[in-house]
C-alpha positions as CSV (number, residue, x, y, z in Angstrom):
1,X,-130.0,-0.4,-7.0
2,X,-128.1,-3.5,-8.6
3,X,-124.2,-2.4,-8.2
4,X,-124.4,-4.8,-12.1
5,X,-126.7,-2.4,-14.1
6,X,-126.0,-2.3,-17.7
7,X,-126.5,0.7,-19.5
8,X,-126.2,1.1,-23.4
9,X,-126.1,-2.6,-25.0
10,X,-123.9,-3.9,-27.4
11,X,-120.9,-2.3,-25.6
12,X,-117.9,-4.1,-24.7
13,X,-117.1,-3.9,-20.9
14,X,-116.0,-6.7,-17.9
15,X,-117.6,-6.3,-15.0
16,X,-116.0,-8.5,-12.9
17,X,-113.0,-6.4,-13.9
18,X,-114.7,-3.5,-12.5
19,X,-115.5,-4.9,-9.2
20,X,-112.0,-6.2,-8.9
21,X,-110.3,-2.8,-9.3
22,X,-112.7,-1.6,-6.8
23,X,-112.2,-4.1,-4.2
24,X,-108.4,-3.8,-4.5
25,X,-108.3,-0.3,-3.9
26,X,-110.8,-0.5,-0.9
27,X,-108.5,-3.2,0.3
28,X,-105.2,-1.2,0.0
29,X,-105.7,2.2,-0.9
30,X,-102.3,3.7,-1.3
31,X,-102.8,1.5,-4.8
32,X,-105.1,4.1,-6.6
33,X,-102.1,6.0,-7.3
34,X,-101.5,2.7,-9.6
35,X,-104.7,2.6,-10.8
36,X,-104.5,6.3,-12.1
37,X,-102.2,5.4,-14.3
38,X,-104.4,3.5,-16.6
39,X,-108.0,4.8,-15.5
40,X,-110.5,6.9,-14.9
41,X,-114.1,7.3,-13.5
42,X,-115.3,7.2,-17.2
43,X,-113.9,4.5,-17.7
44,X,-116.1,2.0,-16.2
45,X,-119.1,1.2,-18.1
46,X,-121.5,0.3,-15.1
47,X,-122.5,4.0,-13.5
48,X,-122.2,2.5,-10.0
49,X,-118.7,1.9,-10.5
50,X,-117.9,5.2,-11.9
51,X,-119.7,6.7,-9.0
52,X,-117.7,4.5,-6.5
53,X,-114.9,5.0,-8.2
54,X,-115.2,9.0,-8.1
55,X,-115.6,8.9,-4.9
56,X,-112.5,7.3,-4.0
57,X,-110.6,9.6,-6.3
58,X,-112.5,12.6,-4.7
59,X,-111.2,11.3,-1.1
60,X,-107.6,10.9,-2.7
61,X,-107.2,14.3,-3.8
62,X,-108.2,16.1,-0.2
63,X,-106.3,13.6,1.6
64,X,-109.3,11.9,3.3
65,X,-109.1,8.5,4.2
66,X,-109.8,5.6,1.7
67,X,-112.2,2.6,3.3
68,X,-115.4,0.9,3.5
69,X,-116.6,3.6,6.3
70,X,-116.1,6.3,4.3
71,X,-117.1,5.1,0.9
72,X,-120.1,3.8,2.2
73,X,-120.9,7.3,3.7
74,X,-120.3,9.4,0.8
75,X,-122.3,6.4,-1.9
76,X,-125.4,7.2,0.4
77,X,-125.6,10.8,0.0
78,X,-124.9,10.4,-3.2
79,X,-128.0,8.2,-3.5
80,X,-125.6,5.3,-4.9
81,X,-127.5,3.3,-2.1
82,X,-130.3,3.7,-0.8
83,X,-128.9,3.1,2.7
84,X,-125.7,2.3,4.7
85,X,-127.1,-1.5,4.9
86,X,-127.4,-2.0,1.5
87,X,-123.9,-0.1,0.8
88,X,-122.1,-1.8,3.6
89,X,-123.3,-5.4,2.2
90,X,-122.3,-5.0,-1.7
91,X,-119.4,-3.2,-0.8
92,X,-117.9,-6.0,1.7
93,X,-119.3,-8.8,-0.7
94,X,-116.5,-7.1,-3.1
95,X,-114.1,-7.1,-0.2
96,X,-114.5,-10.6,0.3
97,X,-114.0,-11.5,-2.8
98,X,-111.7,-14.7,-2.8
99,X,-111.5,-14.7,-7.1
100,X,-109.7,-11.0,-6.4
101,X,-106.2,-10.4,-5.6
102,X,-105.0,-6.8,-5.0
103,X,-101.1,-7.8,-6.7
104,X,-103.3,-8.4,-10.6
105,X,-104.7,-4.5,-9.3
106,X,-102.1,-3.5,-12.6
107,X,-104.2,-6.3,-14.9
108,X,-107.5,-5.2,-14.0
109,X,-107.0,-2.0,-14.9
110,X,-105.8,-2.6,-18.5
111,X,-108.6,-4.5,-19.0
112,X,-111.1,-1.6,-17.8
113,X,-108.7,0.5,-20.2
114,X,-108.8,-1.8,-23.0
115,X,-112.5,-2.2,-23.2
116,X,-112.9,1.4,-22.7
117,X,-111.4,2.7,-25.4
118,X,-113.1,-0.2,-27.2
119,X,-116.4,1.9,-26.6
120,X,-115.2,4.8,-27.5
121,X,-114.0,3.5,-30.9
122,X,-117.5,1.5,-31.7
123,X,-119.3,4.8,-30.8
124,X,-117.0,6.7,-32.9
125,X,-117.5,4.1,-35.8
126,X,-121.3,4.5,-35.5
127,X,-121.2,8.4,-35.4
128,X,-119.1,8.1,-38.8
129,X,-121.3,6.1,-40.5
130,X,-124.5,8.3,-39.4
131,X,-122.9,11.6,-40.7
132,X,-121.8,9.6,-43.8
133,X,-124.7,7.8,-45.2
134,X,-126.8,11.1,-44.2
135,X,-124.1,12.9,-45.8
136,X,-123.6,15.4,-43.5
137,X,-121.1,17.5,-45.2
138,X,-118.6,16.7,-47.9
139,X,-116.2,13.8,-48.5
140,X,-113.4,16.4,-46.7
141,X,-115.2,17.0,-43.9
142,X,-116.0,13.9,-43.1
143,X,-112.7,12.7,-43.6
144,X,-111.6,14.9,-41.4
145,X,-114.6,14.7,-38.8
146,X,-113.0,10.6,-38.7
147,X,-110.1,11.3,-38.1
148,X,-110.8,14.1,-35.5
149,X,-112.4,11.5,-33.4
150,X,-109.9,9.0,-33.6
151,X,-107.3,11.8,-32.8
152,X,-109.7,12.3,-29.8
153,X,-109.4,8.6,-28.2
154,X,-105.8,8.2,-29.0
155,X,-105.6,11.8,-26.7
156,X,-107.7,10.7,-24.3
157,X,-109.9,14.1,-25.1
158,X,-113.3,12.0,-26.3
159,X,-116.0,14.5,-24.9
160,X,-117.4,13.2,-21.5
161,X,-120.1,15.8,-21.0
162,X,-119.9,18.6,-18.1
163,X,-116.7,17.5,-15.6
164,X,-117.5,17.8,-11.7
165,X,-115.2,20.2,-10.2
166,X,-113.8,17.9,-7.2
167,X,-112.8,15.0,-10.4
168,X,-111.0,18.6,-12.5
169,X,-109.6,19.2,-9.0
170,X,-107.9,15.2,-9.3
171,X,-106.2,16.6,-12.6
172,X,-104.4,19.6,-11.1
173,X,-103.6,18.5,-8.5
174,X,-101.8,15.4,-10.2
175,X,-100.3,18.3,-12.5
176,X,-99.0,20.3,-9.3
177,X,-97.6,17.1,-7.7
178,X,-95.5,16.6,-10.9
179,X,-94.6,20.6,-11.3
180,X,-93.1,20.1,-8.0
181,X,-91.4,16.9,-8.2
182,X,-87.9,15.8,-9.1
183,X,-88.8,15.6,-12.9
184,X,-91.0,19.3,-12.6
185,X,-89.2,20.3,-15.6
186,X,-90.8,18.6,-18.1
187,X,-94.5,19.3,-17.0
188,X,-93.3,23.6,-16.7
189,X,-93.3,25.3,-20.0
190,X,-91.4,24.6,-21.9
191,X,-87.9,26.9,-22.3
192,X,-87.9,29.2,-25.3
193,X,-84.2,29.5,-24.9
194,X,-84.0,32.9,-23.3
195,X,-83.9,33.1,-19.6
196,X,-85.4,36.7,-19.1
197,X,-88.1,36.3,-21.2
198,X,-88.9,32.5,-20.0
199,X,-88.9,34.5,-16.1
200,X,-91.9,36.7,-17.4
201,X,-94.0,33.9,-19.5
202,X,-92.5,30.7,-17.3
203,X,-92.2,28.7,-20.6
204,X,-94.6,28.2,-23.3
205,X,-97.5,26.8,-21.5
206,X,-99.1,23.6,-23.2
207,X,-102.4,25.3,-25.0
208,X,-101.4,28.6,-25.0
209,X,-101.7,31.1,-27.7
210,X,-98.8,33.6,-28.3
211,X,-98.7,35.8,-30.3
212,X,-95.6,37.8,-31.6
213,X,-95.7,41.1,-33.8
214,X,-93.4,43.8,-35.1
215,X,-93.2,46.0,-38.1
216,X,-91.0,44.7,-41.2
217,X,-87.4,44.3,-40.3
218,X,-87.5,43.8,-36.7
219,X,-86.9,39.9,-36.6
220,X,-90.0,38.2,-35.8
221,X,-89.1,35.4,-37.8
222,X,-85.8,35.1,-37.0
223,X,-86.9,35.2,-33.3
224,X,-89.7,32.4,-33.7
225,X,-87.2,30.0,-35.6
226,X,-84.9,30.4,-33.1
227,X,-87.1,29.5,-30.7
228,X,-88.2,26.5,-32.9
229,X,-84.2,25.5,-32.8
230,X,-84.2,26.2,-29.0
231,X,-86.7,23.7,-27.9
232,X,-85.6,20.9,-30.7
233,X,-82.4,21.1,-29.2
234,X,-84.3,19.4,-25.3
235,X,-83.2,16.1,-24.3
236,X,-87.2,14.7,-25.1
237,X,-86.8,16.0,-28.6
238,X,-89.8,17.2,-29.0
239,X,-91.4,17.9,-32.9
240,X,-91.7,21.6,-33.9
241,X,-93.8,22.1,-36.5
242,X,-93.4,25.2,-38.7
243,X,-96.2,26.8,-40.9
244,X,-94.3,29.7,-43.4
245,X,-96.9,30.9,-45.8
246,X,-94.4,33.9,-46.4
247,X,-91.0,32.5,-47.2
248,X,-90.1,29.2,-48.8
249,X,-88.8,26.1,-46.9
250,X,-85.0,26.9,-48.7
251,X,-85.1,30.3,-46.8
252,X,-86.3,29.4,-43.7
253,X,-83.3,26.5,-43.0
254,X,-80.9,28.8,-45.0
255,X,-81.9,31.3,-42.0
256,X,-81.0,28.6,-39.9
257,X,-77.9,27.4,-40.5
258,X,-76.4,31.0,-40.6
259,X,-77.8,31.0,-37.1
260,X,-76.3,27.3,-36.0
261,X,-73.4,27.4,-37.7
262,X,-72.7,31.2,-37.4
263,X,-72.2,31.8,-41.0
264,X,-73.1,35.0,-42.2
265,X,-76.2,34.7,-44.1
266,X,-75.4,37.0,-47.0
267,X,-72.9,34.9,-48.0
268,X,-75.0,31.9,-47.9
269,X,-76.7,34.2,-50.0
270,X,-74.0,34.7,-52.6
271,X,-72.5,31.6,-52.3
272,X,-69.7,33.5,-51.4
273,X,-68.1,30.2,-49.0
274,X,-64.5,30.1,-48.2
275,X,-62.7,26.7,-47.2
276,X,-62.7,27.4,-43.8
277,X,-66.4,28.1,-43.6
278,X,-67.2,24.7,-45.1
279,X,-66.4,22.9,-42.1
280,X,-68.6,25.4,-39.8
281,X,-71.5,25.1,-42.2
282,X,-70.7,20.8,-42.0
283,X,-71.4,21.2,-38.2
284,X,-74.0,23.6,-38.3
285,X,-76.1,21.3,-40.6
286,X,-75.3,18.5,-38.4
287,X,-76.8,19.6,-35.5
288,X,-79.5,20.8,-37.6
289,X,-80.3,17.5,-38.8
290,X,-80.9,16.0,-35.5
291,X,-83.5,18.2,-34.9
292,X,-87.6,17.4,-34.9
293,X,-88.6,20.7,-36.7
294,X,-90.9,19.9,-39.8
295,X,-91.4,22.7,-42.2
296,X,-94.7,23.1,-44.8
297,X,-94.9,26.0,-46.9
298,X,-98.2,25.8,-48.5
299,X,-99.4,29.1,-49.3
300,X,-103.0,30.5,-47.6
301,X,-103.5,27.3,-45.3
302,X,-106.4,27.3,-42.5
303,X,-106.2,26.1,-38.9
304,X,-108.3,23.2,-40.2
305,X,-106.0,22.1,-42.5
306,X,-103.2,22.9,-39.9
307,X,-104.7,20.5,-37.3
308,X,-105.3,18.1,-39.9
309,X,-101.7,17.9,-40.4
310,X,-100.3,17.9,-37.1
311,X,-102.6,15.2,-35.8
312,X,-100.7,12.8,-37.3
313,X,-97.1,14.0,-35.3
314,X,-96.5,11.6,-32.5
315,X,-94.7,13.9,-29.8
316,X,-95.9,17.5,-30.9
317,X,-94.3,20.3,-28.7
318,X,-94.4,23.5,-30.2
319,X,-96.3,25.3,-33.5
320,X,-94.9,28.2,-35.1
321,X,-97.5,30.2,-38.1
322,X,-95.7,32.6,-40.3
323,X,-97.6,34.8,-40.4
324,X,-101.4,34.9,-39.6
325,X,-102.6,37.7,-42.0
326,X,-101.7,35.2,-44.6
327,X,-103.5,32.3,-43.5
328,X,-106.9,31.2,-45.0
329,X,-110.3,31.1,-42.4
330,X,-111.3,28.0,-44.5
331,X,-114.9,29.7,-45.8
332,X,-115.7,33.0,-47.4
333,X,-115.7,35.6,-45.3
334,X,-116.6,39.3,-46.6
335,X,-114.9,41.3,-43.7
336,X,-111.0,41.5,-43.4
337,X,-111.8,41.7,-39.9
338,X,-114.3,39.5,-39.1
339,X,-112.4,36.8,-41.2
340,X,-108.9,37.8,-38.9
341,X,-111.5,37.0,-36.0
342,X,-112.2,33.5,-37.4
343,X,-108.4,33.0,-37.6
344,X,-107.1,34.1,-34.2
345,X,-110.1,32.2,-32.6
346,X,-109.6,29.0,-34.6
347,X,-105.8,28.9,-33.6
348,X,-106.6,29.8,-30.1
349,X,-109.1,26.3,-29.9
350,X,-106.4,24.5,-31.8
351,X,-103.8,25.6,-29.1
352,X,-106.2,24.2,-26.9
353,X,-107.5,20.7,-28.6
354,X,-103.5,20.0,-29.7
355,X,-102.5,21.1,-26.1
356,X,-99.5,22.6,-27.4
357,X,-98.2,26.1,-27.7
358,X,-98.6,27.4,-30.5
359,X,-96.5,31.3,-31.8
360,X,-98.5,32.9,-34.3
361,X,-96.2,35.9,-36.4
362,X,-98.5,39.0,-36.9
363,X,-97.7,41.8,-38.6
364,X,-98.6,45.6,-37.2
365,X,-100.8,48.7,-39.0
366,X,-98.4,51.8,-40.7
367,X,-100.1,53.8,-37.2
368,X,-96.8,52.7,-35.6
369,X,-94.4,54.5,-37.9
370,X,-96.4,57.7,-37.5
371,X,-95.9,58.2,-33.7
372,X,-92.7,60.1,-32.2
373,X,-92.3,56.7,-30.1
374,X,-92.6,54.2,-32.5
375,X,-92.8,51.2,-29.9
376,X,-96.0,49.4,-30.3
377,X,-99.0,48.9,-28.7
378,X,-101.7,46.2,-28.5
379,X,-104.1,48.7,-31.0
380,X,-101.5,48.4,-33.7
381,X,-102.3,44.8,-34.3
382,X,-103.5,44.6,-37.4
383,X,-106.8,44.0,-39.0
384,X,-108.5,42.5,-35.3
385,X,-108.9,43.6,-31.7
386,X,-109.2,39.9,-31.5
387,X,-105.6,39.1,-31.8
388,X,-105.5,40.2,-28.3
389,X,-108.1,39.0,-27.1
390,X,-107.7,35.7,-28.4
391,X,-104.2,35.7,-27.7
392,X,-103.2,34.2,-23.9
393,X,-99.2,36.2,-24.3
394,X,-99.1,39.1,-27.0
395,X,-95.1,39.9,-27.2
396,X,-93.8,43.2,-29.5
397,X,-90.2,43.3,-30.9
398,X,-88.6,46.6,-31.5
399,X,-85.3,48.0,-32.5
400,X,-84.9,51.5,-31.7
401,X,-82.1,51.7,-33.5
402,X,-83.9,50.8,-36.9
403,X,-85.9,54.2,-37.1
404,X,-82.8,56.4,-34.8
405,X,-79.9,55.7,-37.2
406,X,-77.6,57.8,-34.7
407,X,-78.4,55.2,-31.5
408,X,-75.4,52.9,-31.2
409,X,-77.2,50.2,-29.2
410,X,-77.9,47.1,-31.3
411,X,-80.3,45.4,-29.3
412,X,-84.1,44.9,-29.5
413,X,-87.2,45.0,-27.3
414,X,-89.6,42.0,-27.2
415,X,-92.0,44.4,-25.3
416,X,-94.7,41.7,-23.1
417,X,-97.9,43.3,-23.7
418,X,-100.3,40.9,-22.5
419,X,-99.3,38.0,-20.1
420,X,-102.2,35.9,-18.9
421,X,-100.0,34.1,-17.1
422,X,-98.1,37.1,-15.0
423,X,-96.5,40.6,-15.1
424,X,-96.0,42.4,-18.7
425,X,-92.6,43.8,-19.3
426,X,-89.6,44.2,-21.2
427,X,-86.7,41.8,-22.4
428,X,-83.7,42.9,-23.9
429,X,-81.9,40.9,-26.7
430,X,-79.6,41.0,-29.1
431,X,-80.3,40.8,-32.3
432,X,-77.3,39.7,-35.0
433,X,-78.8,40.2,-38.3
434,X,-75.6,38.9,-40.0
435,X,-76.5,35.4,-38.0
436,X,-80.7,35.9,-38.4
437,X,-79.4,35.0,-34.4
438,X,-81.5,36.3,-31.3
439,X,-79.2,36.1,-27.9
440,X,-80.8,37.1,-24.8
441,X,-78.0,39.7,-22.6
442,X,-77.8,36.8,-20.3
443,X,-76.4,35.1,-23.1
444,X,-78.8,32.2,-23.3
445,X,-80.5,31.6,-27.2
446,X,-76.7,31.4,-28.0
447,X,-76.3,28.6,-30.7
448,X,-73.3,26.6,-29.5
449,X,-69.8,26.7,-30.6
């Protein structure tokens, strides 16, 4: 079998390129780490490369040895050759090579990239213009079927058919080799700002869906927008983007500048400001401002028209809906509970596709109130069992001394459920309603002075 053959024509790709990132990893193979950086086995166009490729990467990961011996072994059982003597003689002919030189390894590899994602885009282009001129669907849809597969490319996430387990097995891991590294914190979840309850979930894991619930009163939104302010607040600034279909954008950072600048909110309320507070307020709103969080209030959105929104955010780290029984499943949908089902499953795949976290509010059913222990329980969610099913972490918050007047303690229960991740449990925090401020017993969430 030619090591050249072509496959679908009128595609951009370099094959000499190709052969030259080859032979420079055969010839020093602590380079693929290098080479990793830009590429992939997809990558290459010709499906000998890829193959060759793969199996380097496949030799990488479980710490076997790089070199012609081994290649050629593992190219003839994979039928890349039809025998060692025709493997060992293209191989070495790329070894040989005296147009290659393993220090321009870094050059070849762009230029695999660059025509790469070159194909992608012309194969993108062409499956707009098929879906348009047949008019598959409406102008919105194909607007946003465009700009989904652009989205795709820019992520790296164009679909490449079903993945071998040993080139899945390259990508975690590379992801394990960075959780344990010097810079592991930034490839762990992400800290919601409260220690205990980070120890149960480790972080909000990229792609997960979390779901947080309590009756009226308890402080879910005042707990998610803290959270929001918590992980703005990160060195890598990371966006959070905020969906309140319930309260306006003026409420929600009126909410949080009680909470940064420690402020009471009823007076924020009244406008009841002395002097003294002005200057708090001053900082508050400071610190505030430096903040990534981006706010949109439109009433009864869909996850579509969510995802459509935050596809254009460059550095996306967290998504907070308010709250998901007011949120639209984007088509008619006769059944309150079929149509919650759509929702939770829609959020759940855009958690995934967006590979960020996403905390959806949920409200609970009356059934609650009606029991002599009024914390709740996963079938209180209302409308869908599919909240929980859907959900990867379903947290509760409760306040016993909401419904037993005569209980002096102040602080709340986010009660872990459902942990995909781990244990279920309990957190305590403390909830100051007078600050719409969460502060974990450990005294982390605390805004600072």
């Amino acid at each position: 079998m030619d090591l050249t053959e072509t496959g679908i024509e009128g595609l951009p790709y370099d094959v000499e390129a190709e052969k030259a990132v080859i032979s420079c990893i055969l010839a020093h193979p602590e380079d693929i780490t290098l080479a990793l950086e830009y590429i992939k086995p997809e990558s290459f166009f010709i499906e000998n490369h890829q193959k060759l490729f793969a199996i380097m990467l496949s030799n990488f990961t479980i710490g076997k040895s790089i070199d012609i011996i081994t290649v050629i072994d593992e190219a003839v059982k994979e039928k890349i050759f039809e025998n060692s003597s025709e493997a060992k003689l293209k191989l070495a002919d790329l070894v040989r090579d005296e147009m290659i030189f393993p220090k321009n390894l870094e050059s070849y590899c762009k230029i695999v990239e660059e025509k790469f994602y070159t194909r992608q885009l012309i194969t993108a282009a062409r499956e707009i213009i098929e879906s348009s001129v047949n008019e598959q669907g409406s102008a919105t849809e194909l607007l946003d079927l465009a700009e989904q597969k652009i989205y795709d490319i820019r992520q790296g996430k164009a679909a490449n058919g079903i993945t071998p387990i040993k080139n899945a097995l390259v990508d975690v891991y590379d992801e394990l080799v960075k959780k344990s590294g010097p810079d592991r914190e930034l490839y762990l979840g992400i800290k919601s700002g409260y220690n205990d309850l980070d120890s149960f979930i480790y972080g909000l894991k990229r792609s997960d869906l979390l779901i947080l619930a309590a009756r009226p009163a308890m402080g879910k939104s005042t707990l998610a927008m803290n959270i929001a302010a918590n992980v703005a607040k990160r060195k890598d600034s990371p966006e959070v983007a905020v969906f309140s279909l319930e309260m306006s954008t003026e409420q929600l950072v009126t909410r949080m500048l009680s909470a940064e600048s420690l402020v009471e909110n009823k007076r924020l309320m009244r406008g009841d400001i002395s002097n003294d507070l002005w200057k708090q307020l001053a900082e508050g709103a400071d610190r505030l401002n430096q903040m990534n969080i981006y706010i949109d209030d439109t009433p009864g959105m869909s996850a579509v028209q969510m995802k459509a929104k935050l596809r254009r955010m460059k550095n996306l780290g967290l998504v907070i809906v308010d709250h998901i029984q007011l949120m639209s499943a984007g088509r008619r949908i006769d059944n309150r509970v079929n149509e919650m089902s759509e929702i939770t499953r829609q959020l759940k795949l855009m958690a995934k596709e967006m590979n960020v976290p996403i905390i959806a509010l949920s409200q609970l059913s009356r059934a609650v109130d009606s029991r002599t222990d009024k914390r709740p329980m996963l079938s209180d969610l209302r409308d869908s069992g599919s909240i929980e099913q859907d959900a990867d972490i379903v947290m509760f918050l409760y306040r016993d001394g909401y419904y037993n007047k005569e209980n002096p303690d102040t602080s709340s229960e986010c009660i872990i459920a459902k942990n995909r991740h781990g244990e279920t449990g309990t957190v305590r925090l403390q909830y100051n309603s007078q600050f719409t401020l969460f502060v974990g017993l450990d005294r982390s969430g605390i805004s600072p002075d």
